[in-house]
N, C-alpha and C positions, 0 to 999 in steps of 0.2 A: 121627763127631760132627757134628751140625748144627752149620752156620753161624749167625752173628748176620746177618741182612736189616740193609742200609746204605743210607740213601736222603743224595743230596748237592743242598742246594741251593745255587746258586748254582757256577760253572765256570769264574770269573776266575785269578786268578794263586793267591789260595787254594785256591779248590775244587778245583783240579788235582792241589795237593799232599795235599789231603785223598783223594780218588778214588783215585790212585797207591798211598799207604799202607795205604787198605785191600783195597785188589785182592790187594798182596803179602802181608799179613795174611792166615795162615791160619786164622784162626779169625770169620774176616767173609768177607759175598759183598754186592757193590753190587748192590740189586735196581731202585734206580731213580734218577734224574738231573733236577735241574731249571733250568734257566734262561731267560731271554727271549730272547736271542738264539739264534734258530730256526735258524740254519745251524750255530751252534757248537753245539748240542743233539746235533743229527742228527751231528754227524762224530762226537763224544766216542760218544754211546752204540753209531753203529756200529763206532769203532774197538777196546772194549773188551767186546762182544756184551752189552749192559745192557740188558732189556725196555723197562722204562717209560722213554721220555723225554718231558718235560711241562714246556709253561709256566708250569704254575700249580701250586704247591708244596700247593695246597690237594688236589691230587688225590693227591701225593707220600705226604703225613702220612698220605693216608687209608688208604694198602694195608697191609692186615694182615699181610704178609710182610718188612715193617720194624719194627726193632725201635730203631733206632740214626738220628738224621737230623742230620747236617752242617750249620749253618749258615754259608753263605760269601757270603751278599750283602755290599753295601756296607754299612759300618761304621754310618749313620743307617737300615739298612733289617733289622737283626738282631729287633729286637724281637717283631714280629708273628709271622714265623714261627716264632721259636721259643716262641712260647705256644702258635702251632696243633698246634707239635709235639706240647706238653707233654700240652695236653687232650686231643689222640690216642691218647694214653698211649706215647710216643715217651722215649726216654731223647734228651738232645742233647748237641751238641760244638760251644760256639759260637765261631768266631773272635775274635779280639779286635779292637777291645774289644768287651766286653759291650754295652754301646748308648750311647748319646752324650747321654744328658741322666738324672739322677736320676731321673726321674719313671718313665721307660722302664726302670732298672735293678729301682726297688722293685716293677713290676709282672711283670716276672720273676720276682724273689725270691717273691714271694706266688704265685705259681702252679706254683713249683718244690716251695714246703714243699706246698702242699694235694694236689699229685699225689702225692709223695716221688717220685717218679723223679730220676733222676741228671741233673745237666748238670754240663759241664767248659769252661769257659772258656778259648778254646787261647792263654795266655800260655806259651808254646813254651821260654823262657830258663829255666823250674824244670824242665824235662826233658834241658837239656843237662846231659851230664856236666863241663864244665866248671867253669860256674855251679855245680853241685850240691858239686863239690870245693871251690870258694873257699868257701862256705857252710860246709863240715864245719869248714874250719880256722878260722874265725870262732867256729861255734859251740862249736866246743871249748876257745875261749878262749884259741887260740894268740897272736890279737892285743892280748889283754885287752879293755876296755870301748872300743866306737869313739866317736872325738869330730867324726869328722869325714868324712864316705863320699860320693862322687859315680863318677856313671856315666854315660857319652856315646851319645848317639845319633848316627854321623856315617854320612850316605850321600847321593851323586851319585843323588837320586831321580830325575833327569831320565827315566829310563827307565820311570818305573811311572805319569806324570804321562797320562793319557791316559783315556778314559769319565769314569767317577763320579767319578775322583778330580778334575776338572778342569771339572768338572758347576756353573757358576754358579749354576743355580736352587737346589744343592743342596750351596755353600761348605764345604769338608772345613778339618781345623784339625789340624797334622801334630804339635800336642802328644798330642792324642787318636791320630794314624794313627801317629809312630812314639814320639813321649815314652812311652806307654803301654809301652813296653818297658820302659825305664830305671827307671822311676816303680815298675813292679810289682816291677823286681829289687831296687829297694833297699828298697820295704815286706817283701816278702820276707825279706830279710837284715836286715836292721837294726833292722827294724821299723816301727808305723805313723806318719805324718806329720804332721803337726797343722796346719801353717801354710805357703802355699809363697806369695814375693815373686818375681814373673817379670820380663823385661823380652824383647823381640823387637823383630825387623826385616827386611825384604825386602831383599835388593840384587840375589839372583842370579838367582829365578826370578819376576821383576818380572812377564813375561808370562803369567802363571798367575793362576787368581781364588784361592788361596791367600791366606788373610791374614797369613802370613809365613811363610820360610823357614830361620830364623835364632832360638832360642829358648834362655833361660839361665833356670835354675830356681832361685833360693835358698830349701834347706828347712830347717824347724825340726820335728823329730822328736819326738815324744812323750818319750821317752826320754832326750833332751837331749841327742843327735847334734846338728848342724846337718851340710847336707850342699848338692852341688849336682847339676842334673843340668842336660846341652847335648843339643841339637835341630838339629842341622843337615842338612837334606836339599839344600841347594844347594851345597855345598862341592866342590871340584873335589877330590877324593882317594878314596881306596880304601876301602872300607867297615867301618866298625869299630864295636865296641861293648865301652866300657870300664869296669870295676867298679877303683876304688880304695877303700881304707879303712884310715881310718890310726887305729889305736889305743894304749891303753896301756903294750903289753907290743911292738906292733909295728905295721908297716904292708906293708901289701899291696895291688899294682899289678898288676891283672891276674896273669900266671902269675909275678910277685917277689915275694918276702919276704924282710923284713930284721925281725930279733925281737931282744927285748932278751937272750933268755935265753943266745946263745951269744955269747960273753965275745970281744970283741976283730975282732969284726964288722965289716969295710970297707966291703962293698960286696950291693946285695941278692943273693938266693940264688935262682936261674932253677930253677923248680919244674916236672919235665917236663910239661909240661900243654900242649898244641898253643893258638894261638891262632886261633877260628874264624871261618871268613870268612860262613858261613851256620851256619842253625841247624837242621838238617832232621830235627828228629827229631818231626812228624808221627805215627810207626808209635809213638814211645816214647808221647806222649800217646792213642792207640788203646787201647795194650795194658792206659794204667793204666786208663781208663774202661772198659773190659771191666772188669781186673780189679774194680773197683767196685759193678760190676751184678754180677757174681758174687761179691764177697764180701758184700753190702751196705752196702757203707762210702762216707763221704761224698768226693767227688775234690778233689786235692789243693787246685786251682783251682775251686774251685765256685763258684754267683751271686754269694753274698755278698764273695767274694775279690776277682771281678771287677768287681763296683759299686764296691769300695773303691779299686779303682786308678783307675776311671774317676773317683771323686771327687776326686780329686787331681789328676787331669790339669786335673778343672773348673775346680776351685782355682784355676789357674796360666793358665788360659785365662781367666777371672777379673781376676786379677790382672793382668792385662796389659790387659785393659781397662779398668781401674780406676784404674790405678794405685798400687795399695796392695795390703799383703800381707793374703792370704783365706786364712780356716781353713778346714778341708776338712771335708766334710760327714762323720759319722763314723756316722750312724743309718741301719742299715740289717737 
């Protein structure tokens, strides 16, 4: 069986885990690598025997022995290459988020419909089987209609604080770097958001050009959830990422539930379901975008999926400038 040709750009903390997943992917071969730092190039390509290694992703797109291209630059730097992709006639896999301002989301969209080629937006939390289990039992109504759903983003980012992300000419905003988690799992789940009222504050990672470290998200849901969601990268504790939702028939804390339907119920009910500390399933969002190109079917996480969570995070980023609560951009 032929391989699928894999070109990656971009060899930071993502690209690495992109590269990895399809190495060990049998049904891919990485044919080419890109990034700007010219020592990190040369070691990645020689440590993994990969031809092409190239500064300029413009040469990447170009090889006709890719079929599949990675995009893992920095979060304000996704857009362009993945057009050069698309017009190359490249199927892509773009990290998240999609790109950091509307303008740049809808100029993807439009070039994703006029190619049809696949893109998959790597929001990584719809591929964990965790996620994917609290989801079944929602949607099957275990907890009846929710009134009420938040999810945490908490991590000691100190350790990822370093290049782009720390880049003043080029100010990062950790609603978009890690909200964008929380924000896509609970559109995902619950459904989509309408309105979100923010507030933030720095206290821990003061020496950073960060414009805050510390984010509370109050949303109002289409649907008539209201729900919240927390941003914390400077918190001194162990990394977590929390889904609660409390509904009609029940509530659900992470891997607890407590339902109204068994009679005489004390205390929640621990549902074997591990609680994870990372989310590394990479190879799971691979196999589904293959499968995609070979079934022809649209990925699960497409443009429009991804514009729609970046528009939410804008909301909130918004909103916290503002001071007042922003509806989220819904046109896309």
């Amino acid at each position: 069986m032929q391989k699928v040709g894999v070109g990656v750009i971009g060899l930071g903390y993502a690209g690495l885990k992109h590269l990895k997943a399809y190495i060990q992917n049998p049904r891919t071969e990485v044919k080419g690598v890109c990034d700007k730092n010219e020592k990190l190039l040369h070691s990645i390509s020689q440590e993994y025997g990969i031809k092409l290694a190239t500064v300029d992703y413009e040469e990447l797109v170009a090889q006709k022995d890719i079929d599949i291209v990675s995009i893992c630059t920095p979060d304000h730097l996704h857009t362009e290459p993945s057009i050069k992709a698309l017009e190359a006639g490249k199927h892509v896999f773009c990290e998240k988020p999609l790109a950091t301002t509307i303008e740049d989301c809808r100029k993807i969209i439009r070039v994703v419909k006029d190619t049809g080629l696949k893109f998959l937006t790597g929001q990584i939390l719809r591929f964990a089987p965790f996620f994917i289990s609290l989801k079944k039992i929602y949607d099957e109504g275990e907890l009846g209609e929710a009134f009420f759903a938040e999810s945490d983003y908490l991590q000691d980012a100190r350790f990822l604080l370093s290049g782009w992300r720390v880049d003043p000419q080029n100010p990062q905003d950790m609603v978009l770097g890690g909200g964008v988690h929380t924000l896509d799992l609970l559109r995902w789940i619950i459904g989509e958001i309408d309105e979100v009222h923010a507030f933030a504050n720095k206290k821990s990672l003061v020496d950073t050009p960060l414009s805050n470290d510390c984010i509370i998200l109050s949303l109002k849901f289409k649907n008539g959830c209201i729900g919240k969601g927390l941003i914390s990268v400077g918190c001194i504790r162990p990394y977590a990422l929390n889904l609660s939702i409390y509904g009609t028939k029940g509530t659900l804390i992470n891997n607890k539930l407590f339902l109204d339907k068994i009679p005489g119920l004390q205390d929640f009910i621990s549902i074997p379901l591990p609680i994870e500390n990372e989310f590394p399933y990479f190879g799971k969002e691979i196999d589904h975008l293959l499968n995609c190109i070979e079934k022809d079917k649209t990925p699960l996480v497409d443009a429009v999926e991804g514009a729609k969570t970046v528009a939410t995070c804008l909301a909130g980023i918004s909103s916290i400038k503002e001071g007042k609560a922003v509806k989220v951009e819904a046109t896309f």
